[in-house]
BAFI-3210 file (N, C-alpha, C; in Angstrom, 3 decimals, decimal comma, padded with zeros to 6 digits):
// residues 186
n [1|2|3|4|5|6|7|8|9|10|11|12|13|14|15|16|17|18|19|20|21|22|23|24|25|26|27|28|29|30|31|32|33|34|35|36|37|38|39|40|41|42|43|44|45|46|47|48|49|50|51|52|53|54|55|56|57|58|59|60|61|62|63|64|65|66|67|68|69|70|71|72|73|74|75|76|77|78|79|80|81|82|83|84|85|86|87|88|89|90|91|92|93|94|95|96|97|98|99|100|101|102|103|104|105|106|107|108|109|110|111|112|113|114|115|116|117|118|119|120|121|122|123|124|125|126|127|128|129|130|131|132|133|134|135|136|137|138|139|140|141|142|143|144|145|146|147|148|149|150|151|152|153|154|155|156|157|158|159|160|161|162|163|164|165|166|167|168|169|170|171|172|173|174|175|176|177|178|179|180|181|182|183|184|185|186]
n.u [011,237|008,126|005,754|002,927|002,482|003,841|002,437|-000,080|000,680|001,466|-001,087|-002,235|-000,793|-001,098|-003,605|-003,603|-002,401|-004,166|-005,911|-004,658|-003,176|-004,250|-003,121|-000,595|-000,558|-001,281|000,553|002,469|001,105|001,256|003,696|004,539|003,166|004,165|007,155|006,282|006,508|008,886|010,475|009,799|008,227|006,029|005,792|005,325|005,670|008,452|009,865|007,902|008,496|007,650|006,014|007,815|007,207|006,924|006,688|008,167|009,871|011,032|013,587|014,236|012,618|013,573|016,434|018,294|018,452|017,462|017,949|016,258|014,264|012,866|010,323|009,914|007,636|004,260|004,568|003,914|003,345|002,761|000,712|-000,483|001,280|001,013|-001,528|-002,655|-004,455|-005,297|-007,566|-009,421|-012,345|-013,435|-013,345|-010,411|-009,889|-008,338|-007,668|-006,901|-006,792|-007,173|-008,784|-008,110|-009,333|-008,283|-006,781|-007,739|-007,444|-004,785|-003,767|-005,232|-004,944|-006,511|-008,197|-009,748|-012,534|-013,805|-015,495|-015,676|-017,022|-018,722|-016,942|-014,743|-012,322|-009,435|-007,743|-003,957|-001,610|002,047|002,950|001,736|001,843|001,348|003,098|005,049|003,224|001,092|-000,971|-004,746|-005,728|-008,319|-011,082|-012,131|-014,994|-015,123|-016,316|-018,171|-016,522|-015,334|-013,026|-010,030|-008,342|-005,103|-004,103|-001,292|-001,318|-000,344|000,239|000,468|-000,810|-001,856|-004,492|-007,536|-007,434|-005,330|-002,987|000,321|002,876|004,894|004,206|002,768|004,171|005,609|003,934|003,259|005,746|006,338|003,990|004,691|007,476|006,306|005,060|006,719|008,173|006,961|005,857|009,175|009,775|010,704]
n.v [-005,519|-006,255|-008,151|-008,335|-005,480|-005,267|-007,142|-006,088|-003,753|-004,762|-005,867|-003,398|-002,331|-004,211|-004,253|-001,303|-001,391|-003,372|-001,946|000,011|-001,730|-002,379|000,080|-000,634|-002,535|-001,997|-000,033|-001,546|-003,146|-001,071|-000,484|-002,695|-002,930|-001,114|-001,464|-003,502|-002,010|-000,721|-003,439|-004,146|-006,127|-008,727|-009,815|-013,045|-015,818|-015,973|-013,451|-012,644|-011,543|-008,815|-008,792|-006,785|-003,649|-002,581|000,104|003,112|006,140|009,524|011,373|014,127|015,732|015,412|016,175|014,918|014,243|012,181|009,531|007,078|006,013|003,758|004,060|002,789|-000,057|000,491|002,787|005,820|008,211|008,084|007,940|005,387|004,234|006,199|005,752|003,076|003,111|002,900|001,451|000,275|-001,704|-002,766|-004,812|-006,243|-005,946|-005,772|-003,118|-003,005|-000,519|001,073|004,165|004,419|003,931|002,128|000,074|-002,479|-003,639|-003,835|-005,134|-007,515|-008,544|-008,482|-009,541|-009,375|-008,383|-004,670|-002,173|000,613|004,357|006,214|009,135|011,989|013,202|015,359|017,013|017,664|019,491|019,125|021,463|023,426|025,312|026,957|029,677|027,124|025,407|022,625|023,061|022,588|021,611|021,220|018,170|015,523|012,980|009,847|006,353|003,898|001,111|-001,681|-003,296|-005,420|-006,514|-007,497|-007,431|-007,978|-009,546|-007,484|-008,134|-005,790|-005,631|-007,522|-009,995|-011,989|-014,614|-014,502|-014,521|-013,621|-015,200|-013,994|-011,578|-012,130|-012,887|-010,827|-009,111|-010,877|-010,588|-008,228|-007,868|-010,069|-008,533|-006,146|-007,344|-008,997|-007,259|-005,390|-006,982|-007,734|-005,242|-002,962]
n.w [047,877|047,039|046,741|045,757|045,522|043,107|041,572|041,173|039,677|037,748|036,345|036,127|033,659|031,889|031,443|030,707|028,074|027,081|025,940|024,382|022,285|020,264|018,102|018,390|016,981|014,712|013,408|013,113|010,883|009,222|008,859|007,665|005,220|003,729|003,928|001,736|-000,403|-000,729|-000,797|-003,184|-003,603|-002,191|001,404|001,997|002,688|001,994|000,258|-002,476|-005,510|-007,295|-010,565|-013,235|-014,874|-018,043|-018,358|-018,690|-017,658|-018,993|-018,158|-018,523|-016,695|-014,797|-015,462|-016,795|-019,514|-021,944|-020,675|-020,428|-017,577|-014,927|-012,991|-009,071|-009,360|-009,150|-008,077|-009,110|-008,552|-005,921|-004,406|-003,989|-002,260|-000,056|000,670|002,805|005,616|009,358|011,766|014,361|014,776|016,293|019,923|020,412|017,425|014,527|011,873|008,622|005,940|002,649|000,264|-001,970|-005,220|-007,132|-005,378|-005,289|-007,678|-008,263|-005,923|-005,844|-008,652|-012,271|-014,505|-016,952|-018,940|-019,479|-019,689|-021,574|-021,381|-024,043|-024,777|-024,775|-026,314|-025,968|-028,021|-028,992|-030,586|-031,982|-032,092|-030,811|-028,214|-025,437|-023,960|-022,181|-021,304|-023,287|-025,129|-026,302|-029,207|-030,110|-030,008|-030,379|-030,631|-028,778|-029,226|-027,327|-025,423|-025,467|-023,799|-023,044|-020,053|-018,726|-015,506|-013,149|-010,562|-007,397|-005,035|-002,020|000,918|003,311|002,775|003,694|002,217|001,115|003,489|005,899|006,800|007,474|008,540|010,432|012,327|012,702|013,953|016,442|017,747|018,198|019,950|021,975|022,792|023,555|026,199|027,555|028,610|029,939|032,173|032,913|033,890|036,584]
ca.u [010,403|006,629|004,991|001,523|002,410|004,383|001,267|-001,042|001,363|001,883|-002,044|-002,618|000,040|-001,300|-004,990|-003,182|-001,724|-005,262|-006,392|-003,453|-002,720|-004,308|-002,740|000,398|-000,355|-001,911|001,621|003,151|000,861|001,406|004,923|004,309|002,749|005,570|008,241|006,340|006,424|010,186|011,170|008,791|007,424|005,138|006,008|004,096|006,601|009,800|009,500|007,240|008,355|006,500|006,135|008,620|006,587|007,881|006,973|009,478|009,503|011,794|014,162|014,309|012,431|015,072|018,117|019,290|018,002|017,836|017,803|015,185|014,590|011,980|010,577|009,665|006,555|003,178|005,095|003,649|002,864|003,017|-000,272|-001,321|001,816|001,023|-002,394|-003,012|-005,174|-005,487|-008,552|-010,201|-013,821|-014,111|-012,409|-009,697|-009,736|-007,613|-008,059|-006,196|-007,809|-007,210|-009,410|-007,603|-009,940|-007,826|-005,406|-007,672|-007,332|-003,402|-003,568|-005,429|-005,009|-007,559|-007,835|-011,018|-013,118|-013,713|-016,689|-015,136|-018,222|-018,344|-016,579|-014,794|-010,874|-008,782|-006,220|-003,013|-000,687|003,142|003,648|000,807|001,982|001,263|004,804|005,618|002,133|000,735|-002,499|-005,753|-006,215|-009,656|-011,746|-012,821|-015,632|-014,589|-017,452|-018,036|-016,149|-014,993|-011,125|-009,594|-007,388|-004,441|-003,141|-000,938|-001,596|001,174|000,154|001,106|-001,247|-002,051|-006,098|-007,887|-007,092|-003,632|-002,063|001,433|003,409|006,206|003,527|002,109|005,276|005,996|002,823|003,465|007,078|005,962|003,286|005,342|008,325|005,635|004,367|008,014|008,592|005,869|006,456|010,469|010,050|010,992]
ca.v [-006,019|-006,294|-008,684|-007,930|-004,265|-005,553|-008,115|-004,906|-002,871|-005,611|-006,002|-002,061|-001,934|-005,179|-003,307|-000,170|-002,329|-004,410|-000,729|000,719|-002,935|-002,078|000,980|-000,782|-003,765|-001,430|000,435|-003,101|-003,207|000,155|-000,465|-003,821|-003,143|000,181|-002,628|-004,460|-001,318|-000,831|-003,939|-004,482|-007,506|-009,401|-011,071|-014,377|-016,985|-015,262|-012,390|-013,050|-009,955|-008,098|-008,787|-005,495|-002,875|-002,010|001,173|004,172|007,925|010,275|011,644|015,185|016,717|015,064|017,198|014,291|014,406|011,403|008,780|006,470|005,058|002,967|004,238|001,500|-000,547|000,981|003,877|006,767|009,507|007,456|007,463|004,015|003,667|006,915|005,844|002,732|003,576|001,303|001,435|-000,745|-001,454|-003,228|-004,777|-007,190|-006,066|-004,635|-003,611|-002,317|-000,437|002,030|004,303|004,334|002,629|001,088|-000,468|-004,354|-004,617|-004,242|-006,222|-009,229|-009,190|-008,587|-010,333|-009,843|-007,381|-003,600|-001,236|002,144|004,744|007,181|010,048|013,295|013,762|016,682|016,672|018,125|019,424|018,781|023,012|024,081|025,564|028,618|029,193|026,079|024,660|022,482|023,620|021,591|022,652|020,443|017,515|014,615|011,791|008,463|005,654|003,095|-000,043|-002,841|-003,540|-006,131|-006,072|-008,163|-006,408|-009,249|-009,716|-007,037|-007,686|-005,095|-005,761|-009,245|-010,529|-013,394|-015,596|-014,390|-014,408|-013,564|-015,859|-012,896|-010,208|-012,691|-013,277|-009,460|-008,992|-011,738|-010,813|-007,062|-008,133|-011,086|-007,652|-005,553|-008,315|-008,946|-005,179|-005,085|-008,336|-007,739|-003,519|-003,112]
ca.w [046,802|047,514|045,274|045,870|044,504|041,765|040,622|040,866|038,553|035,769|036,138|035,515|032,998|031,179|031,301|029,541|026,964|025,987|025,524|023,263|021,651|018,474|017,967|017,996|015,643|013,233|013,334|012,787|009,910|008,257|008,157|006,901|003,613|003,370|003,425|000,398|-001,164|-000,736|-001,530|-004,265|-003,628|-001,403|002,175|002,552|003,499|001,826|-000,541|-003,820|-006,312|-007,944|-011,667|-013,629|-015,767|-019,043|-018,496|-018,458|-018,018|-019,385|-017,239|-018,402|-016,303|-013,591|-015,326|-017,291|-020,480|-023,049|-020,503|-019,915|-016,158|-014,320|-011,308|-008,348|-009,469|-008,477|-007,251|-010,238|-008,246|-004,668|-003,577|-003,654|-001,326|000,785|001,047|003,765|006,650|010,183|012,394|015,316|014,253|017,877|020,311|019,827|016,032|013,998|010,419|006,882|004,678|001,645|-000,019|-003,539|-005,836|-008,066|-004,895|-005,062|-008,702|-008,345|-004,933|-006,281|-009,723|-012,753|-015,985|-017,952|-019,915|-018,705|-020,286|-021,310|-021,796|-024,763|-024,175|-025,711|-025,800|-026,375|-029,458|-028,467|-031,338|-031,223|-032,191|-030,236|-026,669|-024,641|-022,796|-022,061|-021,387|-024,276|-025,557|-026,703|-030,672|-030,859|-029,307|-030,867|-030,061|-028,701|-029,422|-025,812|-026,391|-024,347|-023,763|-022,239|-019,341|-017,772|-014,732|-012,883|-009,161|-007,251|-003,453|-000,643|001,720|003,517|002,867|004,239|001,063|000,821|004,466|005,362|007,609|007,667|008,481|011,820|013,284|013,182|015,250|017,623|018,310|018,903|021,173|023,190|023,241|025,068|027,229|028,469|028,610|031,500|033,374|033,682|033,782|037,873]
c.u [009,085|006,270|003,442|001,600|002,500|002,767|000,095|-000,529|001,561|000,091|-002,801|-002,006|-000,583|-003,032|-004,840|-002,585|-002,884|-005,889|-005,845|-003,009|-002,537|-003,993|-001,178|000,516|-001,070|-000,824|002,698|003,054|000,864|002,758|005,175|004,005|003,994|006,678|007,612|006,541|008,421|011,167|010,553|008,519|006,589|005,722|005,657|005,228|008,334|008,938|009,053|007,383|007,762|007,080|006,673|007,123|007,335|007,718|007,931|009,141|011,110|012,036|014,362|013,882|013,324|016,237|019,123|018,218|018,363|017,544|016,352|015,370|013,286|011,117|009,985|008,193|005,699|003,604|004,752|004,235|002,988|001,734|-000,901|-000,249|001,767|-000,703|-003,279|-003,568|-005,458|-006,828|-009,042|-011,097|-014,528|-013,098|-012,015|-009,891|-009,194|-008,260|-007,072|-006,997|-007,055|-008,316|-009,132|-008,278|-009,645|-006,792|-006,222|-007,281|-005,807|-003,088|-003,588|-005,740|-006,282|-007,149|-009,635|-011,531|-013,647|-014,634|-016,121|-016,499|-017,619|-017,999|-015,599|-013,251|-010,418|-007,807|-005,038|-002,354|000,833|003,942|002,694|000,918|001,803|001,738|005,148|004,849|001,748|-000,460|-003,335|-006,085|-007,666|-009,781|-011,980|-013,941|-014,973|-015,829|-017,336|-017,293|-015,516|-013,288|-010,547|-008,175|-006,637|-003,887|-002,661|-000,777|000,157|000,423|000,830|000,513|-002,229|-004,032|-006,320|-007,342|-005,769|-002,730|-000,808|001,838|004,697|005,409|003,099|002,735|005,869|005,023|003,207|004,433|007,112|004,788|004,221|006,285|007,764|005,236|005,394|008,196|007,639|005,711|008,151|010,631|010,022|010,964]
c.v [-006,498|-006,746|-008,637|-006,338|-004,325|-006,057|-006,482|-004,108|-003,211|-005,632|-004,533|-001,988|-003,041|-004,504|-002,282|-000,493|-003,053|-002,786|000,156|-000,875|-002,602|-001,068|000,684|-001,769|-002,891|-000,013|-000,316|-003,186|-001,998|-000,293|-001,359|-003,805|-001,483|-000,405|-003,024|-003,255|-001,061|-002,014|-004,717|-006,076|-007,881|-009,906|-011,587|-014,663|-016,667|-014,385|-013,172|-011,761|-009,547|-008,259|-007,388|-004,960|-002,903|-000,501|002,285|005,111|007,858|010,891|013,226|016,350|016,439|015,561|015,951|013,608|012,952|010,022|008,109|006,194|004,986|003,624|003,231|000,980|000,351|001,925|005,337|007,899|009,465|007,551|006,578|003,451|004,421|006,383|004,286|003,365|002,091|001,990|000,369|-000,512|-002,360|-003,745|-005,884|-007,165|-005,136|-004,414|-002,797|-001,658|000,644|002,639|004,927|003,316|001,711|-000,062|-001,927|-004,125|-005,120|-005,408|-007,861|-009,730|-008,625|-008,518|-011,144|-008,550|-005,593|-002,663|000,101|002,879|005,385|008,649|010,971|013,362|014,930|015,999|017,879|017,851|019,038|020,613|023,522|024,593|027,012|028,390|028,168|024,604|024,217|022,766|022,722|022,602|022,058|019,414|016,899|013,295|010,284|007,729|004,749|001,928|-000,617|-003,557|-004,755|-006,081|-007,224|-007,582|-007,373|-008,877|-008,671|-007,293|-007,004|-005,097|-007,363|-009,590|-011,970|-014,264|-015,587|-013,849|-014,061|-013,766|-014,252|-012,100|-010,665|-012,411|-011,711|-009,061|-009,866|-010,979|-008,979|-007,625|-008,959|-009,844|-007,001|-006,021|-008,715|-007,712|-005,314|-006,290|-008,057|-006,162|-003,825|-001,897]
c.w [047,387|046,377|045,252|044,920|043,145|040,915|040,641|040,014|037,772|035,444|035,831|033,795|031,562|030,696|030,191|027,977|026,013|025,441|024,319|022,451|020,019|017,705|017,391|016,698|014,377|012,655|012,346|011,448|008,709|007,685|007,446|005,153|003,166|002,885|002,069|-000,416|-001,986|-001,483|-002,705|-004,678|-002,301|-000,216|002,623|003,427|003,375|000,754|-001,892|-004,304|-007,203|-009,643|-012,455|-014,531|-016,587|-019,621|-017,699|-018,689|-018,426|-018,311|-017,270|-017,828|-014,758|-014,111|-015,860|-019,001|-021,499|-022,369|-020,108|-018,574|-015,788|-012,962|-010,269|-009,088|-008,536|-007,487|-008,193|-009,486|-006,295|-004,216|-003,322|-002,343|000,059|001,775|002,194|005,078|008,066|011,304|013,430|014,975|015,546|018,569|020,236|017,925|015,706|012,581|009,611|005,911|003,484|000,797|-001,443|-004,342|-006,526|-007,113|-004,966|-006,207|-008,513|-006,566|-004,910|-007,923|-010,751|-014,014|-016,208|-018,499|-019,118|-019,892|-020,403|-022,515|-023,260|-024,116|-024,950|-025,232|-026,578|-027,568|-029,387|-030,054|-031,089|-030,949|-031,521|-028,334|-026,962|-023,585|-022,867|-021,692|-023,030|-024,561|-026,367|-028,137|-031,270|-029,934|-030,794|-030,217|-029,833|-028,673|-027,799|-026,936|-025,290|-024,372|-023,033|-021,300|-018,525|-017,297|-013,446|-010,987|-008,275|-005,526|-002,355|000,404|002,037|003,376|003,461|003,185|000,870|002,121|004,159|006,516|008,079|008,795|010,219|012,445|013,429|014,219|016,391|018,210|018,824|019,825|022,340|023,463|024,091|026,780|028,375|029,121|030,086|032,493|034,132|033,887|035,798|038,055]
res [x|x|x|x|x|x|x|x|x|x|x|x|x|x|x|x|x|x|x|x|x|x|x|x|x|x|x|x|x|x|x|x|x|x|x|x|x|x|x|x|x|x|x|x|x|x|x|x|x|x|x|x|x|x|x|x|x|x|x|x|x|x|x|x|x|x|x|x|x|x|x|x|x|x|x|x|x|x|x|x|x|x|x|x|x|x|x|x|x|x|x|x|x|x|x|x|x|x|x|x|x|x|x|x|x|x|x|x|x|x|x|x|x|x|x|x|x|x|x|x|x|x|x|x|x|x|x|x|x|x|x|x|x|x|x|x|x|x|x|x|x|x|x|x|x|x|x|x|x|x|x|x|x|x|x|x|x|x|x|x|x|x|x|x|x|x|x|x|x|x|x|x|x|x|x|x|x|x|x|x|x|x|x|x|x|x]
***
C-alpha cells in the first residue's frame, strides 16, 4: 500500500467527478420530478398530492367499451411528463427546465382572467363521417371574450419558492455515495 499513490488517485478521481458531477445530479433530478409524476403528487417534506380531475375518457378505444376511467393527472398524452430537460449553464450549476408552455401554469398554479382572441371553429355533425373519420359540415365565428380560469397548483418540479427537502437529500446522499465510492475504491 503506497499512500502517496493512493492520495494522487482519489485526487484524479475526485477531479473526474467535479467534472461529471452535474451530469449526475441532473439524473437525480430527472428522475425526481418522474417520481412526482408516478406518484402523483409533490415531494417537499412528505408527499403533497395532487388535487383529482374530474375528467374521464372513454375507454372504448381501450377494448372495453361503456366504461369510464381516469387516466394519471396531467398525464393526457404524456408530454408534460416526457418533457423535462437538465443542463449546466456553468460551473457548479445545475438546472431543470421544460419547454412545454403550459408546464408553470400547472406547476405553480393560475387563478385569474385569460383573453381568448376571435376565432373560427369547425361544426362537426353526429351522422357526418368519411369511413370512420368525422367530417367538418361548416365553420362558424367565435367573438374574443375573456374567461376565467382556476387551474389548482399540481407541482412536479422543485422552484426557488417551492423547495423540496426530499429532492436535497436525494442529491446529497448520491453525491456523499460517490465521494465514498472513490475514497474507499482500492
Amino acid at each position: 500500500m503506497n499512500i502517496a499513490k493512493d492520495i494522487e488517485r482519489i485526487g484524479r478521481e475526485l477531479k473526474a467527478y467535479q467534472r461529471d458531477v452535474y451530469k449526475k445530479v441532473g439524473a437525480v433530478g430527472l428522475k425526481f420530478i418522474d417520481d412526482n409524476f408516478r406518484l402523483q403528487g409533490y415531494q417537499a417534506t412528505k408527499i403533497i398530492p395532487w388535487r383529482a380531475t374530474k375528467k374521464k375518457i372513454n375507454t372504448l378505444a381501450l377494448g372495453r367499451p361503456g366504461h369510464l376511467t381516469s387516466r394519471g393527472i396531467l398525464q393526457g398524452i404524456g408530454r408534460l411528463r416526457r418533457s423535462p430537460r437538465t443542463d449546466s449553464p456553468g460551473p457548479g450549476l445545475v438546472r431543470w427546465y421544460t419547454d412545454v408552455v403550459y408546464a408553470a401554469v400547472h406547476n405553480q398554479g393560475f387563478n385569474g382572467n385569460e383573453n381568448v382572441r376571435a376565432h373560427i371553429r369547425r361544426i362537426k355533425t353526429r351522422d357526418s363521417f368519411e369511413g370512420r373519420k368525422q367530417k367538418s359540415t361548416g365553420v362558424t365565428g367565435v367573438k374574443s371574450f375573456t374567461r376565467h380560469m382556476n387551474i389548482p397548483r399540481r407541482q412536479f418540479m422543485p422552484t426557488v419558492d417551492r423547495p423540496s427537502e426530499i429532492f436535497n437529500k436525494q442529491i446529497w446522499t448520491k453525491i456523499n455515495t460517490d465521494v465514498q465510492h472513490i475514497f474507499h475504491h482500492t
